[in-house]
KEPALUM-162475 format. One line per 4 residues: number of its first residue (from 1); their letters; for each residue x negated, y, z negated of C-alpha. Coordinates in nm, 2 decimals. Example, Ala and Ser with C-alpha at 12.3 -4.5 7.8 and 13.67 -1.06 7.14 Angstrom:
2
1 = AS = -1.23 -0.45 -0.78 | -1.37 -0.11 -0.71
END
This chain:
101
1 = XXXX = -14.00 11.22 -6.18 | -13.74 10.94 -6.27 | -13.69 10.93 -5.88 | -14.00 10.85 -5.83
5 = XXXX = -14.01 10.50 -6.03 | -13.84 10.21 -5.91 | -13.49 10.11 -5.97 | -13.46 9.85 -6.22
9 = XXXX = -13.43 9.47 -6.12 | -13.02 9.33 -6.14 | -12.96 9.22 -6.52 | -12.70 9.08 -6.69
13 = XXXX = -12.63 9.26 -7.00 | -12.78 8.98 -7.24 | -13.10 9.00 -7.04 | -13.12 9.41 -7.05
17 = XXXX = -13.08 9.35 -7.42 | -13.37 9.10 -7.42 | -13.59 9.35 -7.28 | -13.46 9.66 -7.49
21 = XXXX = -13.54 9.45 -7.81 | -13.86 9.30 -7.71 | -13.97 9.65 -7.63 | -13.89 9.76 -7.97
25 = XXXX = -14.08 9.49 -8.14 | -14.40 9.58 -7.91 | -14.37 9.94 -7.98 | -14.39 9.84 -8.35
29 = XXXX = -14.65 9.59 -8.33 | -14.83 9.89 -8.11 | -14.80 10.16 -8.41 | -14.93 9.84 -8.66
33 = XXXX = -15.21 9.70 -8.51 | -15.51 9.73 -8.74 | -15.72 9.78 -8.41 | -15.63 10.11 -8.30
37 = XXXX = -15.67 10.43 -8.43 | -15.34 10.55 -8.71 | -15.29 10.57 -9.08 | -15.17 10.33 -9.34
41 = XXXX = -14.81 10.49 -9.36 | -14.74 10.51 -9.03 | -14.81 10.16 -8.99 | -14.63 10.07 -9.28
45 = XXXX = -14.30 10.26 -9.18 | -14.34 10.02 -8.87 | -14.36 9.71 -9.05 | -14.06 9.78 -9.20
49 = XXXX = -13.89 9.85 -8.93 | -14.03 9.54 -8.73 | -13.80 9.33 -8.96 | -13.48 9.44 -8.82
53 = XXXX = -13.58 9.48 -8.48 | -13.69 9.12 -8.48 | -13.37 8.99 -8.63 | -13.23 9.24 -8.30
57 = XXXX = -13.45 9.05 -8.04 | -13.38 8.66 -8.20 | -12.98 8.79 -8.21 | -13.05 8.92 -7.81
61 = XXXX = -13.19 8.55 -7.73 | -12.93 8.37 -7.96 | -12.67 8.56 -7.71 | -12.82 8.44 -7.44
65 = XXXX = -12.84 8.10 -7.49 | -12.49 8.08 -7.67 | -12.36 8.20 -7.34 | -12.51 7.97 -7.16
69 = XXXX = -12.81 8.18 -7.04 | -13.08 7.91 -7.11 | -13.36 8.00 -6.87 | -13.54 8.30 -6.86
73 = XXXX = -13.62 8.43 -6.49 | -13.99 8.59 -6.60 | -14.03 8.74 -6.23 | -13.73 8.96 -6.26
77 = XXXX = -13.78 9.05 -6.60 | -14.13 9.16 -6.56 | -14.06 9.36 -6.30 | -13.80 9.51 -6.53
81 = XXXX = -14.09 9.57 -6.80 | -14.28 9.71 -6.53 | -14.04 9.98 -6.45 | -13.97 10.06 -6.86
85 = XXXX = -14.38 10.08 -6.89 | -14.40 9.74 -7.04 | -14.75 9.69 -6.93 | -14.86 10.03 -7.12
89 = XXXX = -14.66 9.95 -7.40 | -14.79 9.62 -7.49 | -15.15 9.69 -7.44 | -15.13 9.89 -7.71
93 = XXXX = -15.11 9.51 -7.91 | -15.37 9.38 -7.79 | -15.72 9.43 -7.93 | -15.91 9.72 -7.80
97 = XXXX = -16.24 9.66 -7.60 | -16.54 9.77 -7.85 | -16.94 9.74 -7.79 | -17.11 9.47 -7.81
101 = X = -17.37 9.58 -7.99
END
């Protein structure tokens, strides 16, 4: 239940950007990654979409810092990532374990 998860740490709206995008790009890098199971195609489709979503996340940070948002408070926005199943989300760009064999 959405009750049931936390309520999202205070933002500004140039920070909830930040995350939206960053999430994006993860999600694509998620679908790419050579690592984990999926086809050529479907990472493909991602790849091109990664492009745009990037340009979104560097325009999200250019915001920032243009209006004079220059430091990044990392506690408050991982707990936001937290609460939007960041942690979940990016594992899936990170190589999975395998047997040493």
């Amino acid at each position: 239940m959405l009750s049931d998860l936390p309520p999202l740490p205070a933002l500004t709206r140039a920070e909830g950007e930040l995350i939206d995008r960053y999430l994006d790009v993860v999600d694509l890098l998620g679908r790419i990654n050579p690592g984990r199971h999926g086809d050529t195609y479907s990472g493909l489709r991602a790849a091109q979409a990664l492009v745009s979503k990037a340009v979104a996340l560097r325009d999200a940070l250019e915001l920032m810092h243009r209006r004079g948002e220059t430091e990044l408070h990392a506690d408050t926005l991982a707990r936001a990532l937290r609460v939007l199943d960041g942690e979940r989300r990016t594992a899936r760009v990170t190589v999975p374990p395998g047997s040493e064999n």
